[in-house]
TILUMKOL-441438 format. One record per residue: x, y, z of N, C-alpha, C in turn; residue in one letter. Coordinates in Angstrom, 2 decimals. Layout:
N
NODE       n_X       n_Y       n_Z      ca_X      ca_Y      ca_Z       c_X       c_Y       c_Z   r
NODE         X         Y         Z         X         Y         Z         X         Y         Z   A
...
//
This chain:
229
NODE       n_X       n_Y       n_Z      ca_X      ca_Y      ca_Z       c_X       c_Y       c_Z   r
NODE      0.83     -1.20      0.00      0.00      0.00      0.00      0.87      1.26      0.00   X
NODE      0.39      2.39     -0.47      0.99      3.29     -0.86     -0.01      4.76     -0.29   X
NODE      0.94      5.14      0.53     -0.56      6.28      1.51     -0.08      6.64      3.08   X
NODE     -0.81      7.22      3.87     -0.52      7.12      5.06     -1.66      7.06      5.63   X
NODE     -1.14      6.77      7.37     -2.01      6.00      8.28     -2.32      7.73      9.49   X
NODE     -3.57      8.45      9.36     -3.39      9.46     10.08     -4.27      9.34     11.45   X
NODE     -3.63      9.44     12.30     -3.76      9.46     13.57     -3.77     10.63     14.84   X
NODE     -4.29     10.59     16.06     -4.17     12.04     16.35     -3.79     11.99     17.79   X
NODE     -3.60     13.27     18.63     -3.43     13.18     20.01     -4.46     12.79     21.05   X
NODE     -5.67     13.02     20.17     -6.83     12.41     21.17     -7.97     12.15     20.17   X
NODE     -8.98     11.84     21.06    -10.55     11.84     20.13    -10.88     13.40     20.04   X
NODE    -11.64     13.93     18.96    -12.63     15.03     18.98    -11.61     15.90     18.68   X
NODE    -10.05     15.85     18.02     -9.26     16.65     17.56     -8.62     17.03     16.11   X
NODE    -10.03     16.57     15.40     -9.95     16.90     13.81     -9.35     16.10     13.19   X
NODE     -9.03     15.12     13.42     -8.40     14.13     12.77     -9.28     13.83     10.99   X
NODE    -10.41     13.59     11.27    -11.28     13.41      9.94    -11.47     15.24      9.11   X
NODE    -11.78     16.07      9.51    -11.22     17.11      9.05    -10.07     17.69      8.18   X
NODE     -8.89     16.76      8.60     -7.38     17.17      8.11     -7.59     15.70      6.92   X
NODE     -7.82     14.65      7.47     -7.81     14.08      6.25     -8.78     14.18      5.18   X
NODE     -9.85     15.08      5.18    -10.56     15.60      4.07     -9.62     16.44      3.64   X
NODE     -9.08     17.10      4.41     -8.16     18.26      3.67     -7.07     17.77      2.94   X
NODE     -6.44     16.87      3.39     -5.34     16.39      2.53     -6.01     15.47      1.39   X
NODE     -7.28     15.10      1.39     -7.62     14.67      0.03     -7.71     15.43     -0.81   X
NODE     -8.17     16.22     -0.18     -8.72     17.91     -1.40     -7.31     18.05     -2.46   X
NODE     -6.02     18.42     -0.78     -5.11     18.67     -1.31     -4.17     18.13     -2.37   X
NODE     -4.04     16.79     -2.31     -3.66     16.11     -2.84     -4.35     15.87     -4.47   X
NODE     -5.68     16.37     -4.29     -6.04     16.46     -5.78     -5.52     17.55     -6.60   X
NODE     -5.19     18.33     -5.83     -5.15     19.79     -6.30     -4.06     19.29     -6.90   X
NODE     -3.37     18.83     -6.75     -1.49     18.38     -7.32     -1.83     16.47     -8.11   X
NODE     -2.90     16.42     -8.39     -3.05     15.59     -9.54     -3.00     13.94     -8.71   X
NODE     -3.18     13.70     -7.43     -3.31     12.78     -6.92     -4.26     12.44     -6.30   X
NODE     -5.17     11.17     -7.35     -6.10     10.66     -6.05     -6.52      9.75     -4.45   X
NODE     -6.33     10.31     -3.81     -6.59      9.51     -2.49     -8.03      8.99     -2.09   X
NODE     -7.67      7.75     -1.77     -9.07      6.74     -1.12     -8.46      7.41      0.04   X
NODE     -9.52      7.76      0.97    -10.14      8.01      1.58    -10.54      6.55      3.07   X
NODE    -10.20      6.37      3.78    -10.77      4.61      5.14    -10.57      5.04      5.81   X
NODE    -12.10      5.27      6.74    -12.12      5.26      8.19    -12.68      3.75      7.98   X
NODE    -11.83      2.86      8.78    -11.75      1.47      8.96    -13.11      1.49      9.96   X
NODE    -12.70      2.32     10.97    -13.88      2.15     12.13    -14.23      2.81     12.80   X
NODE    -15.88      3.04     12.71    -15.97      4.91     13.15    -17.35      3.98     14.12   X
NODE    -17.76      4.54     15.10    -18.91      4.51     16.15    -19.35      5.79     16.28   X
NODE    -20.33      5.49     15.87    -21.41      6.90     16.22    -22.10      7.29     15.11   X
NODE    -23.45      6.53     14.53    -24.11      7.09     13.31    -25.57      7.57     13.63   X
NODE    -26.32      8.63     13.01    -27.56      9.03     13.07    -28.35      8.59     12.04   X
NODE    -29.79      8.50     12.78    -30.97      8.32     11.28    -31.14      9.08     10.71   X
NODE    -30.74      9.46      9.80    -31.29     10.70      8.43    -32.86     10.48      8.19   X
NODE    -33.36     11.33      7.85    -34.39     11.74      7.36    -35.34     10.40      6.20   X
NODE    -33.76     10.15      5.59    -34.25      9.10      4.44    -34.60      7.36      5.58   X
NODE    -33.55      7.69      6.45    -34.64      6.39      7.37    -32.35      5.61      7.57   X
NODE    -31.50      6.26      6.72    -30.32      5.88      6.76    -29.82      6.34      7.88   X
NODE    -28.78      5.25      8.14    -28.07      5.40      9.28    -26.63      6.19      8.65   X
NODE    -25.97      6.68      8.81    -24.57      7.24      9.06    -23.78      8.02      9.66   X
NODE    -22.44      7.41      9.72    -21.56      7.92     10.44    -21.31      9.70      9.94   X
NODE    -21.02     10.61     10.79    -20.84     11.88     10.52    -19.23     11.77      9.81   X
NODE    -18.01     11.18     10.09    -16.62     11.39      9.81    -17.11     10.48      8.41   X
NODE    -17.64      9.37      8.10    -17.74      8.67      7.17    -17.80      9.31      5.57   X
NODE    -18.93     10.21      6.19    -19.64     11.03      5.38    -19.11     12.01      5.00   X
NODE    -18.27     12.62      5.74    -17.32     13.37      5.27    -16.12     13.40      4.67   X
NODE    -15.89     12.10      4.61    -15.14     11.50      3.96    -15.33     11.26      2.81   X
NODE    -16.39     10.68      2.51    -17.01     10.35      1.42    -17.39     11.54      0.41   X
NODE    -17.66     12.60      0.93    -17.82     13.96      0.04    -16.29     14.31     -0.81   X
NODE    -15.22     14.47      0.33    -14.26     14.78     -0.08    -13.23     14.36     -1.13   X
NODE    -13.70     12.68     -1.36    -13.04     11.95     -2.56    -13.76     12.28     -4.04   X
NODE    -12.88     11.96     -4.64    -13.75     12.48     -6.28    -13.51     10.49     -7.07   X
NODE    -13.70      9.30     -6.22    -13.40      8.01     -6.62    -14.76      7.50     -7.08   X
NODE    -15.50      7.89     -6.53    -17.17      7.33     -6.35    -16.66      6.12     -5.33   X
NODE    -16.16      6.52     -4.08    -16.00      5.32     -3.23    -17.81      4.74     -2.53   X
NODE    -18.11      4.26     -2.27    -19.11      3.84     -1.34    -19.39      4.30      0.11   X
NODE    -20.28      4.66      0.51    -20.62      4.28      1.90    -19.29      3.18      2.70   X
NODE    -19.54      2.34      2.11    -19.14      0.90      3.06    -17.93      0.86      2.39   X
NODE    -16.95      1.29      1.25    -15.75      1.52      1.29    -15.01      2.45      2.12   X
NODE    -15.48      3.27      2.26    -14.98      4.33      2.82    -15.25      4.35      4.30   X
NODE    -16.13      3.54      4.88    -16.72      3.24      6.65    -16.81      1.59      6.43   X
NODE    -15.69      0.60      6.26    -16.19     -0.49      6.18    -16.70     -1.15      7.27   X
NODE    -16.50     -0.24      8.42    -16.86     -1.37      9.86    -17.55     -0.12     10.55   X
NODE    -18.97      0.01     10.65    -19.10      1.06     11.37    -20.17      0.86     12.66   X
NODE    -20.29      0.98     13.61    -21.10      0.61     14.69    -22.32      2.29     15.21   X
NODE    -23.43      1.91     16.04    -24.43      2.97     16.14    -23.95      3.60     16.86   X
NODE    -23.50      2.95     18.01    -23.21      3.35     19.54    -22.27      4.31     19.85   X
NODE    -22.22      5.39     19.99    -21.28      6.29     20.31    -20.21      6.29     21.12   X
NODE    -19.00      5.38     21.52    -17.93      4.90     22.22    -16.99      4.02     21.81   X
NODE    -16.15      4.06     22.50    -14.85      3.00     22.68    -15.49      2.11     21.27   X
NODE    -14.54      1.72     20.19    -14.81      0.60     19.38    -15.52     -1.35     19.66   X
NODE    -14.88     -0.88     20.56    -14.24     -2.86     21.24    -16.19     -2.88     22.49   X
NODE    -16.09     -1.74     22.85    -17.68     -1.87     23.51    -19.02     -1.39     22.72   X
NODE    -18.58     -0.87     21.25    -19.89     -0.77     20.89    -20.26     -1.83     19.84   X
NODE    -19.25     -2.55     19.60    -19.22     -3.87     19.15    -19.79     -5.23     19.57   X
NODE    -19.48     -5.19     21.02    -20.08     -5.73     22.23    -21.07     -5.55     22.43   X
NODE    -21.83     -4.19     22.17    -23.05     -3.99     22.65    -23.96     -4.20     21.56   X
NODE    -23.41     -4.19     20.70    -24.32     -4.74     19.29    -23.91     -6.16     19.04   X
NODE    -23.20     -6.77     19.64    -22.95     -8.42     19.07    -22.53     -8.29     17.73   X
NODE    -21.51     -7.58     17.32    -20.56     -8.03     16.76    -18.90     -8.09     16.61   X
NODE    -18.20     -8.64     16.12    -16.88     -8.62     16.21    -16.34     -8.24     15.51   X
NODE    -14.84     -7.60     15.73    -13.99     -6.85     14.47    -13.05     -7.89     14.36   X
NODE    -13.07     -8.43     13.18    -12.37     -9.17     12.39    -10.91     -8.91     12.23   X
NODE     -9.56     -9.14     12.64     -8.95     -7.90     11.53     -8.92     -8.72     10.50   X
NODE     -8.86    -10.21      9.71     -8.39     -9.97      8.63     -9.21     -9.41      7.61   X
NODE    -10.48     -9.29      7.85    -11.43     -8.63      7.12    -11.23     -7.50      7.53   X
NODE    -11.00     -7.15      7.78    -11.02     -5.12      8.38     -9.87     -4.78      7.58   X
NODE     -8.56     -5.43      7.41     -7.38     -5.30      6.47     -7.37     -5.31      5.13   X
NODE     -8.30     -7.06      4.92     -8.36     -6.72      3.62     -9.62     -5.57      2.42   X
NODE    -10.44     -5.00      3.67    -11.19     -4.16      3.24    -10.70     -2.95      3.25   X
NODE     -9.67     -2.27      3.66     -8.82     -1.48      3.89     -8.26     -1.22      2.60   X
NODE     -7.37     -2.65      2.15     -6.80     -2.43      1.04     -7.71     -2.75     -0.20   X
NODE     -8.52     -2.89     -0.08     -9.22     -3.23     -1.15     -9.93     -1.91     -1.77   X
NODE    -10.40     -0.73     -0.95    -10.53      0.33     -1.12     -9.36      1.12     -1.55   X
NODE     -8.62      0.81     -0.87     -6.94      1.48     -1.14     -6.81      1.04     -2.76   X
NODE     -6.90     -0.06     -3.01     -6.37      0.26     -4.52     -7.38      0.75     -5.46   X
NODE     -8.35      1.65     -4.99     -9.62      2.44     -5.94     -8.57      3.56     -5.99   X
NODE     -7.49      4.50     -5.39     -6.85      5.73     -5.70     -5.35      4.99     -5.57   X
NODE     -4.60      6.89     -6.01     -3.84      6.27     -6.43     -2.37      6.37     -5.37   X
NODE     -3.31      6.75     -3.43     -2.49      5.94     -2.67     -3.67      6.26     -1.46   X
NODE     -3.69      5.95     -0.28     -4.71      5.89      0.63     -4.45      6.27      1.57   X
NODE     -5.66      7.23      2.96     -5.29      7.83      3.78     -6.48      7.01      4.60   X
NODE     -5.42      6.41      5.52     -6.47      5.35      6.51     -6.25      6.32      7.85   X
NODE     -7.40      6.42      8.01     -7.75      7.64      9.72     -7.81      6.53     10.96   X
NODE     -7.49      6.54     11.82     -7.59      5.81     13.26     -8.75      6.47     13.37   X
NODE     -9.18      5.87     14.49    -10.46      6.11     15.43     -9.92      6.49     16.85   X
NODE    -10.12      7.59     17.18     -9.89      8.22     18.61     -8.06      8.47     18.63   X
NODE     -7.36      8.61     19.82     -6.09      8.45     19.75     -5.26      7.19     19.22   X
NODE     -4.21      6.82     19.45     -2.91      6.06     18.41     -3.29      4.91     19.33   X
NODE     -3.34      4.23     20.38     -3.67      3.14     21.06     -4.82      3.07     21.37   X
NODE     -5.92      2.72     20.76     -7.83      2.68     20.74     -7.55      1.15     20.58   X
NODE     -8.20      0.29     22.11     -8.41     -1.22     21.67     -9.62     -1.35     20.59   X
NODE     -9.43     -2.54     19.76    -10.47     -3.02     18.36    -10.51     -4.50     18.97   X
NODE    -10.10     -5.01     19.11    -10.25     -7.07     19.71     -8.98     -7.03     20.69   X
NODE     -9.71     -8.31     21.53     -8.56     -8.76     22.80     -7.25     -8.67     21.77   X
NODE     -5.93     -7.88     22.07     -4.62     -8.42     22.15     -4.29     -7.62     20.68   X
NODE     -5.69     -6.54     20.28     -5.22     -5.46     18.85     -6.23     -4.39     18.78   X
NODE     -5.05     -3.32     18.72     -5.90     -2.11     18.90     -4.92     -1.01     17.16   X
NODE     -5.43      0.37     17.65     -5.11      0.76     16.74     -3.65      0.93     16.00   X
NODE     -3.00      0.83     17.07     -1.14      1.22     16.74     -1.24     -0.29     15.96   X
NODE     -1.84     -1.79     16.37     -1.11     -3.01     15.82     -2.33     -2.70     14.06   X
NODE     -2.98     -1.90     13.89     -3.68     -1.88     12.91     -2.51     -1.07     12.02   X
NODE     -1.95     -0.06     12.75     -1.27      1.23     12.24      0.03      0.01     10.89   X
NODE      0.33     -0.84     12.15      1.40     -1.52     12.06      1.25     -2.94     10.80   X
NODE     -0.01     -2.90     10.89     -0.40     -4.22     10.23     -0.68     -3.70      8.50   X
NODE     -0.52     -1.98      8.18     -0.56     -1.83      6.92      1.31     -0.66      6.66   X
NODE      1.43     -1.01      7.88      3.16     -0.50      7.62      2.83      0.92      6.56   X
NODE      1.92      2.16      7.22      2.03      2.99      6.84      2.64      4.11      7.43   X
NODE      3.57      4.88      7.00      3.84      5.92      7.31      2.44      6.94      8.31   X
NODE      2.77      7.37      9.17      1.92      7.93      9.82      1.58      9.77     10.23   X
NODE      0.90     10.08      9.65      0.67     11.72     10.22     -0.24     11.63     11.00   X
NODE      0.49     12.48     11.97      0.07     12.49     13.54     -0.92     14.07     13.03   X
NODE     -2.26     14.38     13.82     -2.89     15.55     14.12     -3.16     16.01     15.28   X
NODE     -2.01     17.24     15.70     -1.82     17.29     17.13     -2.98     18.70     17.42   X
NODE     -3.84     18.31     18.43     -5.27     19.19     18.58     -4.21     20.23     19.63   X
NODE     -4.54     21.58     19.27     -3.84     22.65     19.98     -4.57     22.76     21.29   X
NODE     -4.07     22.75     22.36     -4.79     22.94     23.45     -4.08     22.85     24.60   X
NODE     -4.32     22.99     25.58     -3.22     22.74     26.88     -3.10     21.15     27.27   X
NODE     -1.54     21.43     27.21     -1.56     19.36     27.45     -0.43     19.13     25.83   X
NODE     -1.32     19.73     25.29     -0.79     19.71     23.08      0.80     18.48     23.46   X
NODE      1.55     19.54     24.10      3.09     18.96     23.68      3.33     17.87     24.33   X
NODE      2.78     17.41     25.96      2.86     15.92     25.87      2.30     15.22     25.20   X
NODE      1.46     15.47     24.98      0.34     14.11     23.96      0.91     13.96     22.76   X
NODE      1.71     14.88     22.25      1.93     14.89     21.00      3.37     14.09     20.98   X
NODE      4.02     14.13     22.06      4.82     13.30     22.28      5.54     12.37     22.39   X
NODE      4.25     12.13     23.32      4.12     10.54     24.09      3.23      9.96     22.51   X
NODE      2.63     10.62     21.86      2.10      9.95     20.66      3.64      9.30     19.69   X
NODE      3.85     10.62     19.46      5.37     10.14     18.54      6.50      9.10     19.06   X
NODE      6.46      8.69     20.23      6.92      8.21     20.80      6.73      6.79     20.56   X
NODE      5.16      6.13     20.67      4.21      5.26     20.61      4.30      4.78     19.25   X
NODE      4.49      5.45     18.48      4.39      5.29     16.89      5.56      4.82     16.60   X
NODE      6.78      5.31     17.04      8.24      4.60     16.84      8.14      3.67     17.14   X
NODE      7.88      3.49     18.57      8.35      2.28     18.87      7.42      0.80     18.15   X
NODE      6.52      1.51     17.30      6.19     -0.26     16.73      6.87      0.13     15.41   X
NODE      7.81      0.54     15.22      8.56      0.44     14.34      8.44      1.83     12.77   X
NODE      7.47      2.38     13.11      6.76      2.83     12.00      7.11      4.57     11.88   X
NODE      7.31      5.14     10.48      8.03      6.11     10.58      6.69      7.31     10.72   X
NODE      7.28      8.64     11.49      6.31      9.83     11.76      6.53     10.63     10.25   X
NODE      5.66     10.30      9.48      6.14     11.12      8.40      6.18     12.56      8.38   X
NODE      4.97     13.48      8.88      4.42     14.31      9.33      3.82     15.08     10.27   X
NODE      3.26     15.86     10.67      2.05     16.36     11.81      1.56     17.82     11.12   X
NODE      0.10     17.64     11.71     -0.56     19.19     11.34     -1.13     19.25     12.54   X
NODE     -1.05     20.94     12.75     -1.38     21.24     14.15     -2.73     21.77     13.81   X
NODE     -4.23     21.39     14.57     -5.21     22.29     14.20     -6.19     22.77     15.51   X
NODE     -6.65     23.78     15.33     -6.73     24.52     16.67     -7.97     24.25     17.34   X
NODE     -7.82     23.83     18.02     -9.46     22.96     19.26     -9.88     24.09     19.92   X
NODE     -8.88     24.69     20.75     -9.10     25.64     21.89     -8.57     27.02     20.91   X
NODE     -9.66     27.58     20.78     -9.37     29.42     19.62     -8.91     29.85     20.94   X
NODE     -9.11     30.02     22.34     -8.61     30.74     22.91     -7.20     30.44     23.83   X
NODE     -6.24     28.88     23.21     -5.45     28.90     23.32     -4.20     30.13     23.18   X
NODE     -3.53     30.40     24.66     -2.40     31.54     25.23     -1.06     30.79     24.32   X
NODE     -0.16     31.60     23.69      1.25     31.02     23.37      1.12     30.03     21.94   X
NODE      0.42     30.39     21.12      0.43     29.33     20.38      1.88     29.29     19.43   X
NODE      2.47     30.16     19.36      3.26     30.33     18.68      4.79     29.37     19.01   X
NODE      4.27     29.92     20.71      5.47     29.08     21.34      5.59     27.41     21.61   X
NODE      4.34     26.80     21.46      4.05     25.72     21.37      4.39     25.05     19.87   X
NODE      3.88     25.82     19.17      4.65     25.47     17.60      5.72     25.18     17.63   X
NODE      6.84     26.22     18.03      7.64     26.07     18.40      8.64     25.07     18.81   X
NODE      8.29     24.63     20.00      8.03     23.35     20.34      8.30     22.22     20.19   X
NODE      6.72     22.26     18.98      6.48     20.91     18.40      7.51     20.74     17.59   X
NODE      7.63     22.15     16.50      8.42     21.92     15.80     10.31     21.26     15.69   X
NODE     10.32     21.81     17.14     11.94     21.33     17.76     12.20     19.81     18.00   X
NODE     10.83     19.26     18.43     10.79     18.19     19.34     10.07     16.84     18.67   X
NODE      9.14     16.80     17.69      8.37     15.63     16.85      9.03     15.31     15.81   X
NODE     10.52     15.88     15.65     11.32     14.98     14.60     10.78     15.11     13.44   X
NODE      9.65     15.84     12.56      9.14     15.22     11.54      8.52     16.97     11.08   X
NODE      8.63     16.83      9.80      8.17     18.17      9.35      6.42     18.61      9.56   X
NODE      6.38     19.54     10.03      4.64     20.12     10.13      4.19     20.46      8.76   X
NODE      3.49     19.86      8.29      2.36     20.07      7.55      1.41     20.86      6.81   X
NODE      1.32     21.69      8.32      0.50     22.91      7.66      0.02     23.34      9.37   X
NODE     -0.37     24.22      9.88     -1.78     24.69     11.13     -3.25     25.29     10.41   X
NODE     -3.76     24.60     11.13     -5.15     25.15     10.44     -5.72     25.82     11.65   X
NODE     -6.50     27.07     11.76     -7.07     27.73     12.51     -8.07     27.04     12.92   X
NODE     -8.67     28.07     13.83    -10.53     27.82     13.89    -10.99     28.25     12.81   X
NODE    -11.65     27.43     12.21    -12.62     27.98     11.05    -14.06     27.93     11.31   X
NODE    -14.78     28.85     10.44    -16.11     28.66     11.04    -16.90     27.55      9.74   X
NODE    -15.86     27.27      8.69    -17.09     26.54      7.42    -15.70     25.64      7.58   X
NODE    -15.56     24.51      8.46    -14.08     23.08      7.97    -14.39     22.42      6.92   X
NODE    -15.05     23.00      6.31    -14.61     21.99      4.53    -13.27     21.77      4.11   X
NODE    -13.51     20.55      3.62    -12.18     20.13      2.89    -11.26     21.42      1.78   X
NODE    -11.98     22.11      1.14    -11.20     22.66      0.62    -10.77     23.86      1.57   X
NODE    -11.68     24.09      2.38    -10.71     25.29      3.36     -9.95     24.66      3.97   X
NODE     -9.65     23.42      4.74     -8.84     23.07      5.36     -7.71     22.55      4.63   X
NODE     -7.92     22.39      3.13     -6.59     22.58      2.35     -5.69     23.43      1.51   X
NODE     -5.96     24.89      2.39     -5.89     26.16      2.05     -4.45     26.23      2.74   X
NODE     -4.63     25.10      4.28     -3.63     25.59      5.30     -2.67     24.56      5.57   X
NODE     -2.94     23.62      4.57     -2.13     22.55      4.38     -0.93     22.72      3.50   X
NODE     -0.16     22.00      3.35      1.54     22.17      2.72      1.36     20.76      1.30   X
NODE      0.93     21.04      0.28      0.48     19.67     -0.57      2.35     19.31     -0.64   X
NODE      2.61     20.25     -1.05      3.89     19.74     -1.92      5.07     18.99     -0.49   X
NODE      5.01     19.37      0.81      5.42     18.71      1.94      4.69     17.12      1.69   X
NODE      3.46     16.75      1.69      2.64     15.97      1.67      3.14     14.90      0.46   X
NODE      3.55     15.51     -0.41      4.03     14.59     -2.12      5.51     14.45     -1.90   X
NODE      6.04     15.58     -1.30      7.42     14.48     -0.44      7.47     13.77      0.28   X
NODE      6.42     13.45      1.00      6.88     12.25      2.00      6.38     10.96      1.24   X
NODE      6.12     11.08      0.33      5.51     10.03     -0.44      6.73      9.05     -0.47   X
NODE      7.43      9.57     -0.93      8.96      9.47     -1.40      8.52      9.18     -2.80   X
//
């Protein structure tokens, strides 16, 4: 597979956001990206009587593949929590070798793939595999999305940290802003920038419309097509 695996410092820190944006972006420079959230919890009834995931769906806007629903969310649960308990609470199980090979099987619809984790870099999925052995099990390069906020530089850290050690390289990070009324942001950049080993990406503000193409306004494409190698 050919793509990266993007992951973040916590849940609820734009992680699906930035990877709409880097799809956008990446078109803009003549490359198409599939688009896999492997496993998202938390879908509503629409109007039409459909269930879906909100990150799914946004996902799904942002590709120009005609991916599917169920390519692009192949494992998705109602229940709003932890993966491994809303699975449980619906009676069913996450497979990985089906969760892998649905992964890549979407992956080869573009022409490299941006697989999103669910919540932070260690989220259990089945006894004895969670998200880092998923991270690990498609040996993708990984961009980390570090949510600006107080706390930012350990998490972002102890993330990069977590990610080495199963062997797997930090290709990237984009910083995007949770807390608008974060003090020092500059100096935290800073920071990151000294300390995560790995080139930043882009920062994206608070925005008030996070569409994919605004959020690939503040992205770095041509950083993004180098790490490709």
């Amino acid at each position: 597979m050919k793509g990266f695996f993007v992951t973040g410092t916590d849940t609820e820190i734009g992680k699906t956001c930035i990877t709409a944006g880097l799809v956008h972006a990446l078109a803009c420079t003549g490359l198409r990206a599939a688009p896999v959230k492997p496993v998202a919890a938390a879908q509503e009834q629409g109007a039409d009587g459909v269930w879906r995931n909100e990150d799914v769906a946004r996902l799904q806007t942002a590709q120009t593949l005609g991916l599917t629903d169920a390519e692009v969310g192949p494992l998705q649960f109602r229940t709003p929590c932890a993966p491994h308990i809303a699975a449980a609470l619906e009676g069913r199980a996450i497979d990985r070798t089906a969760l892998l090979a649905a992964i890549r099987a979407t992956a080869l619809r573009g022409d490299l793939a941006l697989v999103e984790g669910v919540g932070g870099f260690r989220v259990p999925l089945a006894p004895g595999w969670d998200t880092a052995d998923l991270a690990a099990d498609l040996a993708l390069p990984v961009v980390l999305v570090v949510g600006l906020r107080l706390g930012c530089i350990n998490h972002a850290l102890l993330t990069a940290e977590a990610v080495r050690a199963r062997g797997l390289r930090l290709a990237g990070w984009v910083a995007n802003t949770v807390d608008a009324a974060q003090p020092h942001v500059a100096a935290n950049l800073a920071a990151l920038d000294d300390t995560l080993g790995a080139p930043r990406w882009g920062h994206v503000p608070r925005l008030a419309d996070p569409g994919h193409a605004a959020v690939a306004a503040h992205l770095d494409a041509a950083a993004v097509r180098a790490a490709l190698g």
